[in-house]
N, C-alpha and C positions, 0 to 999 in steps of 0.2 A: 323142276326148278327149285333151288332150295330158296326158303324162307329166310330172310333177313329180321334177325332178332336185336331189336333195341335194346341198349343198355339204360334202364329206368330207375336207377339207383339214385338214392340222395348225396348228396356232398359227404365223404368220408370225413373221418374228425381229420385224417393227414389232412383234407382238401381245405378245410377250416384253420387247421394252425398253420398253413403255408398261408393263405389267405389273412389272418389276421397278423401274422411278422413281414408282410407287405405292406399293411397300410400302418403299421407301427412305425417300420421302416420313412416310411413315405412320409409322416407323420412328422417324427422326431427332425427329419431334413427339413422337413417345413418350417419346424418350433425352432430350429437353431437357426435358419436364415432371417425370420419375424427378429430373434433376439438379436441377432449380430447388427439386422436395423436399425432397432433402439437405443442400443447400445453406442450406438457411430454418430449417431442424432443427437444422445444425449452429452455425449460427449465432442460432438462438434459447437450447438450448445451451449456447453459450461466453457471450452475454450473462447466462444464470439464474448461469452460476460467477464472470461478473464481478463482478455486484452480490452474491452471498454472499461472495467475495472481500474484496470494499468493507466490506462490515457485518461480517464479523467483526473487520476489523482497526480500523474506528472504533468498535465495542463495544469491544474490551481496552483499547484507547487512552487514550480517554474514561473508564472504570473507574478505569483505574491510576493516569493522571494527577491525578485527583480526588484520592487522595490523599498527593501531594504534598505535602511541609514536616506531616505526621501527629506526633507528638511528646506520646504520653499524659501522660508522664512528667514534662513542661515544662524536660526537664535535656538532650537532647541538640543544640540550637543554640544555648541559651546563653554567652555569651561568660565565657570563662577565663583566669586569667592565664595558661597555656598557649599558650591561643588555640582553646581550645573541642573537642570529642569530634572523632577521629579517624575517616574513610573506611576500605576498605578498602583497602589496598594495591594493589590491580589496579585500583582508580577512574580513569578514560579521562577525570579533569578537566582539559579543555584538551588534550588526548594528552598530559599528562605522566602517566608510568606511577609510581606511590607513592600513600602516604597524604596524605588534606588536610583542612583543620578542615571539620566538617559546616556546610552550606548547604543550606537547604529545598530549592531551586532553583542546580544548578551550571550547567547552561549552557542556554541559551535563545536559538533564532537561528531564521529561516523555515522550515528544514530538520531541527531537532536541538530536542529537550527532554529535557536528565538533571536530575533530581531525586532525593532520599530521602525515608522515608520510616518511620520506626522502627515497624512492622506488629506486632510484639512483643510491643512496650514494653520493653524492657532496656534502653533508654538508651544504644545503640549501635547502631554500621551496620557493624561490622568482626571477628565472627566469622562463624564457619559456619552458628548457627541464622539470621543474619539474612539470613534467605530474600526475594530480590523486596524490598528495602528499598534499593536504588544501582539505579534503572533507568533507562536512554538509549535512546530513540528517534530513529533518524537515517533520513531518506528521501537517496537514491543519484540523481542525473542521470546524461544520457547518458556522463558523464564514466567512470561505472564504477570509482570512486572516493571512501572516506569522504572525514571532515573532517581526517582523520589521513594520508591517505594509503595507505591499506590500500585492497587491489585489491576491489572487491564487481561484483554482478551490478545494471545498471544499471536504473533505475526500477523497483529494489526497495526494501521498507520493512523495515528490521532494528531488533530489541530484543536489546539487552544488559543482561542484571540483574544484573550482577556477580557470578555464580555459579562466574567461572571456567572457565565455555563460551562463551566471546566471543560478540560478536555472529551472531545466527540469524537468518533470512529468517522473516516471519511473513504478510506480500505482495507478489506478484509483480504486473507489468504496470500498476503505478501512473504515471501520464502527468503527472501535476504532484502536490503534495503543498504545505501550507505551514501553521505555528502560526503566529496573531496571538494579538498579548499586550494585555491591557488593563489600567486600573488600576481603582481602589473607583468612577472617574466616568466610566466609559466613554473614558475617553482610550488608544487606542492609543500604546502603546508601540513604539518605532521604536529597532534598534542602528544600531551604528556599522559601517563598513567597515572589511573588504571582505566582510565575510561577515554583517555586519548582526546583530551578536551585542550583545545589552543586557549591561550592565556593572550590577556587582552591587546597585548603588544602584535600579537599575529592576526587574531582578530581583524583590526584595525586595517591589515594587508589584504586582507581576503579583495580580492576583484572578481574571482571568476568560481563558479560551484559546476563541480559534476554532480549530478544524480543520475546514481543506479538503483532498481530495484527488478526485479525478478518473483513474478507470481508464479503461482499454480493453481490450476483448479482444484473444485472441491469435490471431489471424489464421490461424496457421498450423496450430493446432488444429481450424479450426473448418470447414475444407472447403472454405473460400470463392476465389473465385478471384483471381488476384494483383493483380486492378486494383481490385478493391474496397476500401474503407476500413474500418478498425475502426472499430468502434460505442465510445461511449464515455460516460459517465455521472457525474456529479457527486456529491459528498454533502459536506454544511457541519453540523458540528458545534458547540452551544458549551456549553462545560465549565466550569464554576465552579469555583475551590480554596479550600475551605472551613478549610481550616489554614494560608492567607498571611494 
């Protein structure tokens, strides 16, 4: 009867480097599906904070804007031999720093809508109770620069109320932004250059605002790797002003 001989040998190095480009293998599928995780999370994520991003700021927008040229009182735009009820002092009409006769609607251009708003009823816009009654919305390009000149953080969206805390950040990472003006017939209103600003006579017509703006997220937040693009999403509003 022959002897049956055991093979008693250790793991050969071949038996070792098959063994170890297995569990490398195994390894690396494992580390790419964890990151593709991440990755999908962080970027689902930074899009849930872009669109609450989005909506909150065309909620207050849309609010505020509504009530523009408001005047319970029917005495604060009326024309006086004066020349009508006075701003406040810090009013950013046109970047002139002073007071100026009240306007339902001071400036109006793709970028910028300042309006009053007597919320009160006093009959003015130029003490301390008149809270949130001089408000300007101005969206920033890459420029990183208002319409004044003042240095901001770019494709951001800032509100100034005239409270004498200048302009505040209220959204960040906004990719485009723009107000369309309409009048009582659906005619868009178009300004003049270079900054496409209506002049007071069109002003005066405005009845109806679109707002577009279009974010994206912040890339750099969200885990993703550097070749990827941001996600980016649209929102169009349109606003009626019930007091032009």
């Amino acid at each position: 009867m022959k002897k049956i001989i055991k093979n008693e040998r250790g793991a050969t190095l071949i038996d070792l480097l098959i063994s170890t480009a297995i569990m490398l293998s195994v390894t690396g599928s494992f580390y790419n599906l964890l990151l593709s995780f991440y990755e999908n999370y962080g970027l689902q994520e930074a899009i849930a904070e872009m669109q609450q991003q989005a909506r909150v700021a065309d909620d207050l927008i849309s609010r505020e804007i509504r009530q523009g040229g408001y005047d319970p009182t029917g005495t604060l735009f009326i024309k006086q031999p004066n020349g009508g009820k006075l701003t406040k002092e810090y009013s950013n009409n046109h970047c002139a720093q002073g007071s100026h006769p009240a306007e339902r609607i001071f400036e109006a251009t793709p970028i910028l809508f300042h309006y009053l708003a007597d919320l009160n009823g006093n009959g003015m816009v130029n003490n301390d109770n008149d809270v949130d009654e001089d408000v300007r919305y101005e969206w920033i390009d890459a420029a990183g620069k208002d319409s004044c000149g003042n240095k901001r953080k770019s494709f951001a969206l800032y509100r100034d109320s005239g409270s004498g805390g200048g302009a505040q950040e209220i959204a960040l990472n906004i990719e485009e932004f723009r107000f369309g003006y309409f009048d009582e017939d659906g005619n868009e209103l178009i300004g003049h250059a270079p900054d496409k600003a209506l002049d007071q006579e069109q002003r005066n017509r405005i009845r109806r605002v679109v707002l577009t703006l279009i974010v994206k997220t912040d890339r750099k937040d969200s885990g993703a790797r550097p070749n990827q693009r941001a996600e980016v999403r649209q929102r169009m509003t349109e606003v009626s002003l019930p007091n032009m």
